[in-house]
DRENLUM-205380 format. One line per field, with one value per residue (C-alpha): residue number from 1; chain; x negated, z negated, y. Coordinates in steps of 0.5 Angstrom, whole numbers, plus 2048, in hexadecimal, padded with zeros to 3 digits. Layout:
% residues N
i: NUM,... $
ch: A,... $
xx: X,... $
zz: Z,... $
yy: Y,... $
//
This chain:
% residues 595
i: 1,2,3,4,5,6,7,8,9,10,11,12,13,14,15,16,17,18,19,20,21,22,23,24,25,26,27,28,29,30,31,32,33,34,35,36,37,38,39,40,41,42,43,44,45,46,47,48,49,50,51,52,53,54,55,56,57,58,59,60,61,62,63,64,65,66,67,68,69,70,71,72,73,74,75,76,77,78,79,80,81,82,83,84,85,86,87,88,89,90,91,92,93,94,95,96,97,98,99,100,101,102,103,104,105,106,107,108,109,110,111,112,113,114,115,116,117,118,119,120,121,122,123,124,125,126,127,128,129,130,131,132,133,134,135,136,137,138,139,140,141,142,143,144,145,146,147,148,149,150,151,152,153,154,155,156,157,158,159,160,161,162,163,164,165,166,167,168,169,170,171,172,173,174,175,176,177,178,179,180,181,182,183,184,185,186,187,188,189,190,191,192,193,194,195,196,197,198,199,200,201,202,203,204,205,206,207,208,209,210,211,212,213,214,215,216,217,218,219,220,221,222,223,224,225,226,227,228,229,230,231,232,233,234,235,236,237,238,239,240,241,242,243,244,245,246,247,248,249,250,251,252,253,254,255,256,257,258,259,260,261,262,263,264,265,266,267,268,269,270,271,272,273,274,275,276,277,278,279,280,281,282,283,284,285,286,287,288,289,290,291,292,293,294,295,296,297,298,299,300,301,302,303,304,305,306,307,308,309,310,311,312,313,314,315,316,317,318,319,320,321,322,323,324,325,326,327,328,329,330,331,332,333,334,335,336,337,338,339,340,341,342,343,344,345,346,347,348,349,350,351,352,353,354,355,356,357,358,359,360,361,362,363,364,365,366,367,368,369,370,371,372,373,374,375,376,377,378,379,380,381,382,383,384,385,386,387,388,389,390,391,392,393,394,395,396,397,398,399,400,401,402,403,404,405,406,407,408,409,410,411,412,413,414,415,416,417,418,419,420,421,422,423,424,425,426,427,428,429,430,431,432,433,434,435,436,437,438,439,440,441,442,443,444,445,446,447,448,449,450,451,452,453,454,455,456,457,458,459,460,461,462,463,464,465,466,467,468,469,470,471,472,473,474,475,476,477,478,479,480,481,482,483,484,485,486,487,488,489,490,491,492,493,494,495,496,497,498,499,500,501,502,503,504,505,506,507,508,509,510,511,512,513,514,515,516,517,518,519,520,521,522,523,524,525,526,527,528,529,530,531,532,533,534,535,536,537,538,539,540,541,542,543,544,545,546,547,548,549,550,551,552,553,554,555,556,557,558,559,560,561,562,563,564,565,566,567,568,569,570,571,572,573,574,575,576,577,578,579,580,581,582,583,584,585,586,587,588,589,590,591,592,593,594,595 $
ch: A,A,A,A,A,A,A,A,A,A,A,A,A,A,A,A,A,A,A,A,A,A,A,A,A,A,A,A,A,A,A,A,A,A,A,A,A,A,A,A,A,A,A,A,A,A,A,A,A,A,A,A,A,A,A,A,A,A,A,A,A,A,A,A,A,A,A,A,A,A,A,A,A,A,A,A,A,A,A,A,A,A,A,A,A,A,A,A,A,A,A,A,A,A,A,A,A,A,A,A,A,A,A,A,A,A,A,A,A,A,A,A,A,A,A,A,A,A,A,A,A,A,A,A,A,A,A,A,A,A,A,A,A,A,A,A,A,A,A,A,A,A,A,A,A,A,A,A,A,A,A,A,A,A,A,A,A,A,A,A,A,A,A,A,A,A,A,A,A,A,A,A,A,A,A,A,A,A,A,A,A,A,A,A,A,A,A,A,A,A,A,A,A,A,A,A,A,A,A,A,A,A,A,A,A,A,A,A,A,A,A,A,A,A,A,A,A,A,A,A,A,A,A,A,A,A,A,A,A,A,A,A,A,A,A,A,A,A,A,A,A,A,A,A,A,A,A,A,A,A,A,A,A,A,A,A,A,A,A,A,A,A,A,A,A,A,A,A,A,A,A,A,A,A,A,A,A,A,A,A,A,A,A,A,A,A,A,A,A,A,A,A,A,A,A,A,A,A,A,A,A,A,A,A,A,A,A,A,A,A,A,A,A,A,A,A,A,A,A,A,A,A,A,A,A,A,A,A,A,A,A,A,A,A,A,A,A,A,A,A,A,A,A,A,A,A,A,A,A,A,A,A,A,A,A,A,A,A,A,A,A,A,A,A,A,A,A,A,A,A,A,A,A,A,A,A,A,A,A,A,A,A,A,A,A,A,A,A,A,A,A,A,A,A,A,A,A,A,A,A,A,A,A,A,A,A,A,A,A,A,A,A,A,A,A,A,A,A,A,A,A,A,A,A,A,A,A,A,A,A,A,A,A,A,A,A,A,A,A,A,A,A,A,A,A,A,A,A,A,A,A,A,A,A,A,A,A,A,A,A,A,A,A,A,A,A,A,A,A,A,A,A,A,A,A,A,A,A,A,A,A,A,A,A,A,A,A,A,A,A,A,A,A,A,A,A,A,A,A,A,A,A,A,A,A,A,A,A,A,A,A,A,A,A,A,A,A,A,A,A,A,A,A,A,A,A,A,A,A,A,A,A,A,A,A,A,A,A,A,A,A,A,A,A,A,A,A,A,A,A,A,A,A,A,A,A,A,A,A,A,A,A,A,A,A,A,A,A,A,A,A,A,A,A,A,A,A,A,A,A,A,A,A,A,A,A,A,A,A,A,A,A,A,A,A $
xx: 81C,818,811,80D,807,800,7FF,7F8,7F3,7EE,7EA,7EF,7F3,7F9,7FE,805,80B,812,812,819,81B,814,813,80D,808,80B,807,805,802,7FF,7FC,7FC,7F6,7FC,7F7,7FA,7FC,801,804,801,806,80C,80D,814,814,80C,808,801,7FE,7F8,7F5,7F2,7ED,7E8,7EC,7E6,7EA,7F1,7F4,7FA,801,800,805,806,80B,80E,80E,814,810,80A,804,804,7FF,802,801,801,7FD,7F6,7F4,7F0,7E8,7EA,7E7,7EB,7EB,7EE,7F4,7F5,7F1,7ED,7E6,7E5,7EB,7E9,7E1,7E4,7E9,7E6,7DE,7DA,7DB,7E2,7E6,7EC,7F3,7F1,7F8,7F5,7F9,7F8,7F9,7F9,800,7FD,7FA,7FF,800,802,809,80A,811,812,819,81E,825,82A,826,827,821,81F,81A,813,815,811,813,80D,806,800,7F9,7F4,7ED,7F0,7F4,7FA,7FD,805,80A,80F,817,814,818,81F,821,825,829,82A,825,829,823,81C,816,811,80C,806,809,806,807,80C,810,816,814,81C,821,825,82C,82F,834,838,837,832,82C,825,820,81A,812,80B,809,80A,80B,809,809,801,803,809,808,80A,810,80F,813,80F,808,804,7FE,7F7,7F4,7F0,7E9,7E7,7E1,7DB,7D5,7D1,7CF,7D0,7D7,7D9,7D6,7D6,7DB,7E0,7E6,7ED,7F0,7F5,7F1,7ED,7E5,7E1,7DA,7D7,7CF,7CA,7C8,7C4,7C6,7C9,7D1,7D2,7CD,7D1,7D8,7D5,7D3,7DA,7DD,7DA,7DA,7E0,7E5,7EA,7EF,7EE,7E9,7EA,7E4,7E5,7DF,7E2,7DD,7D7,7D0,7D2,7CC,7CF,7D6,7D0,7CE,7D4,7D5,7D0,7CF,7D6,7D7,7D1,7D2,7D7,7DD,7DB,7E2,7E5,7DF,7E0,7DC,7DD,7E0,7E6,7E8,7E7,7E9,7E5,7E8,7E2,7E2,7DB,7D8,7D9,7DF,7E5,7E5,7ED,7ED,7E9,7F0,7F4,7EE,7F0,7F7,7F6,7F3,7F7,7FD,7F9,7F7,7FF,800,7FC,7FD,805,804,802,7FA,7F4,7F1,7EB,7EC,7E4,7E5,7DD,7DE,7E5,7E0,7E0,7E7,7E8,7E4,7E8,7EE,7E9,7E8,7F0,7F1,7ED,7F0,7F7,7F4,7F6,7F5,7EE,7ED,7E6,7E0,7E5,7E9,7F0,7F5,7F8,7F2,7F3,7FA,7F8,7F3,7F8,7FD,7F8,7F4,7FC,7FE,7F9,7FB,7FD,805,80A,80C,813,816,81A,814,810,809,804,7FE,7FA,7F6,7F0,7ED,7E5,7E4,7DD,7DC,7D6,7D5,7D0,7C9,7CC,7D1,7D6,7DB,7DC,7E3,7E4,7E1,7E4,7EB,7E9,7E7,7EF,7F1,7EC,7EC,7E4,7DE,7D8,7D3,7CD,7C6,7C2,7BC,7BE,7BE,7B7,7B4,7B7,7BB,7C2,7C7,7C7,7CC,7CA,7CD,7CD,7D3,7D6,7DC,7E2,7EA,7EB,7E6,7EA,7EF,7E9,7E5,7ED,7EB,7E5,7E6,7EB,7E8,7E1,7DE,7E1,7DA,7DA,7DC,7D8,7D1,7D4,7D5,7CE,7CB,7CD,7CC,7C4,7C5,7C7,7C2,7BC,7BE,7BD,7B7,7B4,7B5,7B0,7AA,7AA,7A9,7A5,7A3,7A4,79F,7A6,7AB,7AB,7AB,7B2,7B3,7AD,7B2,7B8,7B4,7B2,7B8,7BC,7B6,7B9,7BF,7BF,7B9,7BB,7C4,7C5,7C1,7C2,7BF,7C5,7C0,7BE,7C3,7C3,7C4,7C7,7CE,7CF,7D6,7D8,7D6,7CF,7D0,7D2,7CB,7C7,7CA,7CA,7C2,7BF,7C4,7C2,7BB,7BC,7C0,7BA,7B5,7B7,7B9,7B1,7AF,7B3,7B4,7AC,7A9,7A6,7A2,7A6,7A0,7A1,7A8,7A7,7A0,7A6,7A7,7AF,7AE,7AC,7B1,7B6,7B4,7B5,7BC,7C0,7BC,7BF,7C4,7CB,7CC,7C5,7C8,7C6,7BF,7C0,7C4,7BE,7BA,7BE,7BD,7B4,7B5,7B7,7B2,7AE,7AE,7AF,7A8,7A5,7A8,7A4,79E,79E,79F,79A,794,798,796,78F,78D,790,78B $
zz: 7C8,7C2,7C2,7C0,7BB,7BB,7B7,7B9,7BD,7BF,7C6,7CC,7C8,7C5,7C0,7BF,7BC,7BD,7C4,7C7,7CD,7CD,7D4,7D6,7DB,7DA,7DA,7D3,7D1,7CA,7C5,7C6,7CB,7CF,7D1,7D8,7D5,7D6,7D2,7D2,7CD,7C9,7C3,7BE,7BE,7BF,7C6,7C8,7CD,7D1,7D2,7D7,7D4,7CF,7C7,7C2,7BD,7BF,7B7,7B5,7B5,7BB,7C0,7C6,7CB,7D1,7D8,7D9,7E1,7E2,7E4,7EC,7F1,7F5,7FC,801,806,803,800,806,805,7FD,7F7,7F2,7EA,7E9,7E7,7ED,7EB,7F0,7EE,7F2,7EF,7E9,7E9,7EC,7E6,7E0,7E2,7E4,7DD,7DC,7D7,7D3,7D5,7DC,7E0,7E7,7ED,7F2,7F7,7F8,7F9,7FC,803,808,80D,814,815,81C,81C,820,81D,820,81D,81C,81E,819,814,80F,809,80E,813,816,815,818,817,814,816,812,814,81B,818,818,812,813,80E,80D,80A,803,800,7FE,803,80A,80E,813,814,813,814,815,815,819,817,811,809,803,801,7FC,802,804,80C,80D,80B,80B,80B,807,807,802,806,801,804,802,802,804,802,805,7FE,7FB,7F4,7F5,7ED,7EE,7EB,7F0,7F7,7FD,801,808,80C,80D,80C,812,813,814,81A,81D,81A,816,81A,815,819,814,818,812,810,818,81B,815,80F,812,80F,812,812,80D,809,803,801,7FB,7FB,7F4,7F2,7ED,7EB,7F1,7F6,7FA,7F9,7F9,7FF,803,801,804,80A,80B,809,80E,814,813,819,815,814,80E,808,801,7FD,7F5,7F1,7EB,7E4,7E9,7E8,7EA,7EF,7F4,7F4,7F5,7FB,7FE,7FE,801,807,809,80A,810,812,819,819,820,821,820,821,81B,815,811,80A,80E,80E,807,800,7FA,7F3,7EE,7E7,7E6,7E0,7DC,7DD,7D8,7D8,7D8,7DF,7E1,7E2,7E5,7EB,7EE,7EE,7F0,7F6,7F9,7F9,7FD,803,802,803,80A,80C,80C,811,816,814,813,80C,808,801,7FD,7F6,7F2,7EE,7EC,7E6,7E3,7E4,7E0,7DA,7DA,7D9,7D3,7CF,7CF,7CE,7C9,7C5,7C6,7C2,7C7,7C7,7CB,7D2,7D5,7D2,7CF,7D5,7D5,7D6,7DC,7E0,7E5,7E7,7E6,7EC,7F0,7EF,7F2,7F7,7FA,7FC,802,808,810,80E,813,810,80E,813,819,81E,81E,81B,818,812,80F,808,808,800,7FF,7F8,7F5,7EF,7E9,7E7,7DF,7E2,7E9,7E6,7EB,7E6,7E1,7E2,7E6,7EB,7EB,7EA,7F0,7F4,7F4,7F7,7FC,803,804,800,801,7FC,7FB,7F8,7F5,7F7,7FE,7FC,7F9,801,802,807,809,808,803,803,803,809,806,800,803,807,80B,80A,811,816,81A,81C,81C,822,825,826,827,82D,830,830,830,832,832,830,82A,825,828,827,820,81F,820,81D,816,818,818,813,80E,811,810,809,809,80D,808,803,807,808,801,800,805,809,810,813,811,815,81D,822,823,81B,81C,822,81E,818,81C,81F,818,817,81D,81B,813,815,81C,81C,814,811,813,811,80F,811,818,81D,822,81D,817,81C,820,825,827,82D,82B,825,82B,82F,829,827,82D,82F,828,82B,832,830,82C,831,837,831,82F,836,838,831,833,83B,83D,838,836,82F,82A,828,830,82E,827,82B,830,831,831,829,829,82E,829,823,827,82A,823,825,82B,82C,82D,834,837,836,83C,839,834,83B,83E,837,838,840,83E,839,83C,843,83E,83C,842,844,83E,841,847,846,840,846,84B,845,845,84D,84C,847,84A,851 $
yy: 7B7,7B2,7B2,7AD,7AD,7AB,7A5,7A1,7A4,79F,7A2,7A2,79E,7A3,79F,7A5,7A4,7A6,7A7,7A8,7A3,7A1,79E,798,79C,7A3,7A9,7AD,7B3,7B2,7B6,7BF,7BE,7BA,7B5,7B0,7A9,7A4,79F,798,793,795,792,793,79B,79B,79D,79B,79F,7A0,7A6,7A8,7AD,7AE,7AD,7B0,7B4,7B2,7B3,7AF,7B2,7B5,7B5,7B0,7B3,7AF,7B0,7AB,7A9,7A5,7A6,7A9,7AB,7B2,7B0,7B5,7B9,7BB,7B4,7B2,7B5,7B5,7B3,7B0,7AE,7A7,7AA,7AE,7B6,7B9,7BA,7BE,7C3,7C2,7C4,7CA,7CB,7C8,7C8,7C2,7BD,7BA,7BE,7BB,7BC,7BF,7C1,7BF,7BD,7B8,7BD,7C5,7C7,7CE,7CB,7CC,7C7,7C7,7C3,7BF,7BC,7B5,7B4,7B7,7BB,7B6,7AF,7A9,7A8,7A3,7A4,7A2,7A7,7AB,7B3,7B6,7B7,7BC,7BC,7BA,7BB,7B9,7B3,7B2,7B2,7B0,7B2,7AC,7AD,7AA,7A4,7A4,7AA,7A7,7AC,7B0,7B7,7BC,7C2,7C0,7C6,7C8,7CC,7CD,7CB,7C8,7C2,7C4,7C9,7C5,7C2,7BE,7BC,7B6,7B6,7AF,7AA,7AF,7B5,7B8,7BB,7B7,7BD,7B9,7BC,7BA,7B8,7B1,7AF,7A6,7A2,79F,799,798,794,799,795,792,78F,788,786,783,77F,781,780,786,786,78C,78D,78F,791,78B,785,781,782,783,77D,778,77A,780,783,784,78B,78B,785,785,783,783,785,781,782,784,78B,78E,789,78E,78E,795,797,791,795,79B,798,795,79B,79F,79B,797,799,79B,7A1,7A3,7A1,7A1,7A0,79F,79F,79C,79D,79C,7A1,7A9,7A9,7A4,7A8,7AE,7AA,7AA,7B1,7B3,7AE,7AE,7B5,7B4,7AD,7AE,7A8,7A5,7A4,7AA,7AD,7B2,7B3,7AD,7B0,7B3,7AC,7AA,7AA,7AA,7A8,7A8,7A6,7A5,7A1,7A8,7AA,7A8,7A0,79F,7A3,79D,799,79E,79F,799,79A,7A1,79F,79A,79F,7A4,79F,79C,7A3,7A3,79D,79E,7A3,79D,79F,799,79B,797,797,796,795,796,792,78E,78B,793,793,78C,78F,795,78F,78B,791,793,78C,78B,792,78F,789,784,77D,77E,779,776,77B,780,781,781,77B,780,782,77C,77F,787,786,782,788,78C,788,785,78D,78D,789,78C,78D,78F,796,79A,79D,79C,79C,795,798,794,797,792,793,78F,78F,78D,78C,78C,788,788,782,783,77F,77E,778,776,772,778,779,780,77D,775,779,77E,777,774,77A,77D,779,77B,77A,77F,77C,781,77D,781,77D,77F,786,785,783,789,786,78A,789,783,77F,777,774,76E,770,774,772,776,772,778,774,770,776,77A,774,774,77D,77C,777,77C,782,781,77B,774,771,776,771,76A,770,771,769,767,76D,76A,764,766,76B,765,760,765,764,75C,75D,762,75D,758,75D,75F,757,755,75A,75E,758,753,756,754,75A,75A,75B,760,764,763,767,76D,76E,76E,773,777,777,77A,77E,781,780,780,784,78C,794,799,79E,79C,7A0,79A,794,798,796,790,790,788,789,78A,784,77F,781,780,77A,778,779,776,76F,770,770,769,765,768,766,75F,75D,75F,75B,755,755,759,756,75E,75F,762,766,769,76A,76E,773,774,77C,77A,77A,781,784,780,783,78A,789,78D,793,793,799,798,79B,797,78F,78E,78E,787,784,786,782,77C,77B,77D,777,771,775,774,76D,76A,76E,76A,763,765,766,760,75B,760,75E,757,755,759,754,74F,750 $
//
């Protein structure tokens, strides 16, 4: 077999000459230390490849060795609770064989091929299989972990086991068209870069149920669908995607931290380990698993995080599980795609982005989606992928962010001046926007409450109305509006202050089911059409209405467990009690005067 030679090093960028059959997105090992890359553009008998780790001493003439396979992932067993690299290392393995600081060259596996597994069979001898079937399972932190016939395999089960394997021991074997037995492991090789097959895509109906009123209520995202969360540095990106990711009723989490600060990853080690998934009642990184590559970790690897994310909730997905995917952030990735652009030479785009970063990031973001999956079963999954983006200065016309918009169907827009007011979650309920709400309001009508969407409707109506008034009191004062406007104010006030904004370290409020949306939704508009029926109907002062201890009963209701929603069914009865009383005796002082 030829090697190639190095004849230009240019940080992650590796120019070699000679390699035989050298193949576009093939996996090489260059130099003596043999460094992971992957071959990015071939010219005539040259080969630019990225490499995905550090490049500082590489000499010219050393020799670049093909692997003549792309870049893949091992899925398996043992990759749930796990620590990644972007090109698939587990970190957690490589501290304990290399120490705590990255070494160059490092042989680490994804996964131990020494842990032995309990094998349950499912599949029986001599039944028909296709690729997607399931064979059986292992348990995995008490989740079940399906071992499917992998793609290309389809025949009858000649033998299957029963029994504790490593991933790499034979568990079946299928005996094909041809009469040749097809030995079959619990571990997968899949190219990242490759879409998992399925047998259809459907459409996004259900929620992804979040826990944040905001995104619930107003802007909700569908499981198999894809948002986007845009802002300015410290308006919370990343502290939403955690939220998300640990009260999202999904399956399995996959959370990438994608050039960002090593801290944030450091926050996520240490409180998922101890926070317990109010599903499977578990604690939440049994679920979960976690790629970094932090803004110190070699550049290139950036881009292939994304990718190596995607094929793992692909993975879990095709076992009919409902994964959230949350890539922090898709502006690092995209840097990553500048800097090699700008090596290669290439003819740069917008602000020296690439011409093909639109189209890169629809690849990505089009391999979420709920999909009937392979297999002779009718099995659902669904990836629902979540990207942060990073805009320099908080400016949403750049270009990863319009390019992110064409393609992602919801719009969390993060604002900074929210942040600042300490107001959680931030996201500005004015530029914000959800293309899933329709099917949402069709769930919510069906399952929850018919009245979900009418409560939803006028709550914006109001929401966007504050801002026009707003706009006449910094002109003429509060003294210019008449009481109706005055009430419309306060109850816009409730609502930003009482429904949307919420503390991520209260217990009772961190969290809010539908159902405990609906009743807190539903008391704010309760009380307004009780209180404007008063001002317009009894004549009551809008100082009566504003002094009310409705207000302040109000303003408790997110406090309100879970188990105890009675007590805001209790809230809503009190306030219009209330209200009534007030009408009452302002006719009682009405009649004295009148004697």
């Amino acid at each position: 077999m030829q090697h190639g030679k190095i004849i230009k090093v240019s940080g992650p960028l590796v120019v070699a000459k000679g390699i035989e059959n050298a193949r576009l997105f093939d996996t090489v090992l260059v130099s003596d230390l043999e460094l992971l890359g992957e071959i990015i553009e071939v010219t005539d008998d040259e080969a630019a490849i990225q490499v995905y780790e550090e490049t500082s001493g590489i000499k010219l003439g050393e020799k670049v060795v093909s692997q003549y396979r792309p870049l893949s992932i091992e899925l398996g067993p043992g990759i749930l609770s796990s620590m990644l690299d972007g090109i698939g290392r587990d970190l957690q393995e490589f501290a304990l064989q290399e120490g705590y600081y990255l070494t160059r060259g490092a042989k680490i596996t994804t996964l131990s091929t020494t842990q032995s597994w309990y094998f349950h069979p499912i599949a029986k001898i001599g039944q028909h299989v296709v690729a997607g079937d399931y064979l059986g399972y292992v348990m995995e932190n008490k989740f079940k972990h399906y071992i499917m016939v992998p793609e290309g395999i389809t025949g009858t089960v000649n033998w299957i086991a029963d029994g504790d394997y490593t991933i790499t021991e034979k568990i079946a074997t299928v005996l094909d068209d041809t009469e040749q037995e097809q030995p079959v492991t619990m571990r997968q090789y899949w190219p990242i870069r490759k879409q998992r097959p399925y047998k259809r895509k459907g459409l996004p109906e259900a929620p992804l149920v979040t826990g944040q009123r905001v995104i619930d209520t107003f802007f909700p995202v569908a499981k198999g669908g894809t948002a986007c969360i845009p802002g300015p540095f410290g308006s919370g990106k990343t502290v939403v995607q955690h939220q998300l990711a640990k009260w999202s009723n999904s399956d399995v989490v996959v959370y990438i931290g994608c050039g960002e600060r090593g801290n944030e990853m450091t926050d996520v080690l240490y409180e998922f380990p101890e926070l317990i998934d109010p599903k499977t009642k578990e604690p939440l990184m049994n679920k979960t698993v976690l790629i970094a590559n932090t803004s110190n970790m070699p550049v290139a690897a950036r881009e292939a995080s994304i990718y190596t994310g995607m094929s793992i909730a692909e993975y879990f997905r095709d076992m009919g599980y409902d994964v959230s995917l949350m890539a922090d952030s898709t502006s690092r990735w995209a840097e990553a795609l500048r800097e090699m652009s700008g090596r290669l030479e290439e003819m740069p785009g917008d602000e020296g982005y690439p011409a093909y970063l639109a189209s890169r990031l629809a690849q990505v973001y089009e391999r979420a989606g709920i999909v009937y999956c392979q297999g002779s079963d009718t099995r659902e999954g669904s990836v629902t992928m979540i990207g942060a983006v990073s805009p320099a200065g908080g400016d949403l016309s750049e270009p990863v962010t319009q390019a992110t918009l064409r393609v992602a169907k919801v719009f969390w827009a993060l604002d900074s001046s929210l942040a600042y007011s300490r107001h959680f979650p931030a996201i500005n309920w004015l530029e914000s926007y959800s293309l899933y709400q329709e099917k949402i309001d069709n769930y919510m009508r069906k399952h929850i409450n018919r009245n979900f969407a009418k409560y939803r409707k006028r709550a914006m109506a109001l929401l966007k109305e504050e801002q026009q008034l707003q706009e006449i009191v910094q002109l003429i004062g509060k003294d210019g509006l008449s009481d109706f406007e005055i009430l419309k104010l306060e109850i816009a006030r409730m609502l930003r202050e009482d429904f949307l904004q919420q503390n991520a370290f209260v217990e009772e409020d961190t969290f809010t089911s539908h159902t405990k949306q609906l009743l807190m939704l539903s008391c704010i508009m309760e009380f307004f059409a009780e209180a404007r029926d008063a001002l317009m109907h009894d004549h009551v002062y809008i100082a009566d209405i504003l002094n009310a201890e409705s207000i302040q009963r109000i303003a408790q209701m997110k406090f309100v467990d879970e188990n105890e929603l009675d007590t805001i069914r209790r809230i809503i009865a009190d306030n219009k009690e209330e209200l009534e009383q007030i009408a009452e005796s302002l006719k009682e002082d009405q009649i004295i005067e009148g004697i």
